[in-house]
Backbone as numpy.savetxt, mean C-alpha at the origin, in Angstrom:
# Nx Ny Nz CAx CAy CAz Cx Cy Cz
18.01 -11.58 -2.56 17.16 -10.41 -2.56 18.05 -9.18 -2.56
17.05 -8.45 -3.22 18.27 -6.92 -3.43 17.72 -5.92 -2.47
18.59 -5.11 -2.01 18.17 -3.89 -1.17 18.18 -2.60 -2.03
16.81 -1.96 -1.69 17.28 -0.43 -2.54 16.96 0.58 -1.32
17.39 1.91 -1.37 16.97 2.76 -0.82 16.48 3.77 -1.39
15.22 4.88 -1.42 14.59 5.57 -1.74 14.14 6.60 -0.97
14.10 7.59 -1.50 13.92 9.60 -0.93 11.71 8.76 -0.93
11.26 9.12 0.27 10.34 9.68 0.57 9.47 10.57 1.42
8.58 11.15 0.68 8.03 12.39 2.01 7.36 11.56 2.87
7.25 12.77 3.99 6.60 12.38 5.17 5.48 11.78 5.46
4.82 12.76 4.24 2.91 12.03 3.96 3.14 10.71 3.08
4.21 9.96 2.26 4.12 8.98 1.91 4.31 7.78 2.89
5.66 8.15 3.89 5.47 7.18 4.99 4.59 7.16 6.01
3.60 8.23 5.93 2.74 8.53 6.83 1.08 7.56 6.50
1.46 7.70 5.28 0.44 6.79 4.26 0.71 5.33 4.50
1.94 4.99 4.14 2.23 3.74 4.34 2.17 3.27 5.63
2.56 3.59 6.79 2.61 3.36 7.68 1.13 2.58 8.18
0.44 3.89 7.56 -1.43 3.27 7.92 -1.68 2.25 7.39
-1.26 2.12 6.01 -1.91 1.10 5.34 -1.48 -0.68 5.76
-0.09 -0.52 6.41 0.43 -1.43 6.95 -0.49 -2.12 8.39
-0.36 -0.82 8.86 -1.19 -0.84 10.19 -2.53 -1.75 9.57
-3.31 -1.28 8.73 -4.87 -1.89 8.82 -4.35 -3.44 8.17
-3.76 -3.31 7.29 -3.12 -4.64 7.06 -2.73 -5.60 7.85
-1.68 -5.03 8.33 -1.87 -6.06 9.76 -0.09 -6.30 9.10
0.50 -6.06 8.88 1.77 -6.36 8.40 2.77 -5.09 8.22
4.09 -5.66 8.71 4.91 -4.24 8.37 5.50 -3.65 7.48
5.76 -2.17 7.88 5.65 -1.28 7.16 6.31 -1.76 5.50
7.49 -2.97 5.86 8.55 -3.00 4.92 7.66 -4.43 3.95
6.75 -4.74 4.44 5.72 -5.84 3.33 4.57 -5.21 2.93
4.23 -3.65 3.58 3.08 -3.03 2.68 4.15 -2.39 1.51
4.86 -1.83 1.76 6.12 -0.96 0.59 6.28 -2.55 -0.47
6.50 -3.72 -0.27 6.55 -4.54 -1.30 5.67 -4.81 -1.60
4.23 -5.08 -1.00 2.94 -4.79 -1.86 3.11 -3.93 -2.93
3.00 -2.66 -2.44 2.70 -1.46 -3.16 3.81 -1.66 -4.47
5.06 -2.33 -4.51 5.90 -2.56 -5.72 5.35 -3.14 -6.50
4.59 -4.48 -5.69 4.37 -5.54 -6.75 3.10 -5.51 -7.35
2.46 -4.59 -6.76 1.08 -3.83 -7.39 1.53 -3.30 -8.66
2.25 -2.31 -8.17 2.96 -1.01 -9.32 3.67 -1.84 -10.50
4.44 -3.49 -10.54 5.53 -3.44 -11.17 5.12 -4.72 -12.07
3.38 -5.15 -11.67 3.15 -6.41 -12.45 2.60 -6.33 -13.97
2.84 -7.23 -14.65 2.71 -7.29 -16.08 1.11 -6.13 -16.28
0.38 -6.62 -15.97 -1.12 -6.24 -16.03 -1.54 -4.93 -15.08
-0.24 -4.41 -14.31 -0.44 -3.01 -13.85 -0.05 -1.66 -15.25
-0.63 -0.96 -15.41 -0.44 0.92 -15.63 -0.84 1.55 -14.30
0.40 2.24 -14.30 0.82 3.42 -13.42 -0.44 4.41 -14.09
-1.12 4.78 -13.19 -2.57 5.64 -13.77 -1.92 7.03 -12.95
-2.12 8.42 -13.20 -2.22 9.54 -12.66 -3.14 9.48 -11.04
-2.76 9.99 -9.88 -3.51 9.79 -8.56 -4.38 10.38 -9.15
-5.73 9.62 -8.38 -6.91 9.82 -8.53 -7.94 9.81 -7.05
-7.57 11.07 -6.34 -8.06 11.16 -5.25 -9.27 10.29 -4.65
-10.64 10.67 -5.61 -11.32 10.01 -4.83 -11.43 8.29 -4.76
-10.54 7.94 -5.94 -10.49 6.46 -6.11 -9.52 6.49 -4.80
-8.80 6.69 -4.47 -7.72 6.58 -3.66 -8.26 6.52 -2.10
-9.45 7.80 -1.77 -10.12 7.48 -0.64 -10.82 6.40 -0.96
-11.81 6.36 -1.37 -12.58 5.03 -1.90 -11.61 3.80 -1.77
-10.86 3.37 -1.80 -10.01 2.25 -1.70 -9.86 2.27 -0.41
-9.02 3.58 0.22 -8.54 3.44 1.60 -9.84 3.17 2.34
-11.26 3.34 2.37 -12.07 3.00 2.78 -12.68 1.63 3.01
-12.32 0.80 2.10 -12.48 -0.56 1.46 -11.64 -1.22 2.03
-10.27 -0.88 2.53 -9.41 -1.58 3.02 -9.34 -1.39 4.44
-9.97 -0.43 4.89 -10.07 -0.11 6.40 -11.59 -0.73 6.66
-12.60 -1.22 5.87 -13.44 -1.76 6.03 -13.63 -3.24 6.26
-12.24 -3.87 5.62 -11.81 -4.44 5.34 -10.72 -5.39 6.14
-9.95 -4.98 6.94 -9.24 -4.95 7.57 -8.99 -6.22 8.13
-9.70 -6.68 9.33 -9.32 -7.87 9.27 -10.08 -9.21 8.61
-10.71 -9.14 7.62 -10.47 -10.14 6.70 -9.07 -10.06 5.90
-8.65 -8.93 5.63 -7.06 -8.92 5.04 -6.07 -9.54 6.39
-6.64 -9.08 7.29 -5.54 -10.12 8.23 -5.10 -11.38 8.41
-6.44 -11.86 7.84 -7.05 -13.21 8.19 -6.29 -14.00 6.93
-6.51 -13.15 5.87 -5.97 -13.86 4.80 -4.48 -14.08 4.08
-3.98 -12.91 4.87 -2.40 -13.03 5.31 -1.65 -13.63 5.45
């Protein structure tokens, strides 16, 4: 496995941090989620799209521990 390091703002680890949290997993396996989301054959990188973005975070905090469960 390779190590990288990367510049991020505050509100991105502030983001991540949560999303880990409702996840139920740490911070450093939501950041490889979020890669392997971003980096799979059948992903496009789309422009942020706020309210999709709340709308999701809602879904996943609704969500929560069935994502634990399935972990």
């Amino acid at each position: 496995m390779t190590a990288i390091t990367i510049q991020v703002s505050d509100e991105q680890v502030t983001r991540l941090k949560e999303r880990a949290r409702v996840l139920g997993v740490s911070i450093e396996d939501a950041a490889r989620m979020a890669i392997e989301k971003g980096t799979s054959e059948d992903s496009e990188i789309e422009p942020e799209d706020p309210e999709f973005n709340k709308t999701a975070d809602r879904i996943i905090e609704q969500n929560a521990e069935l994502y634990r469960r399935l972990a």
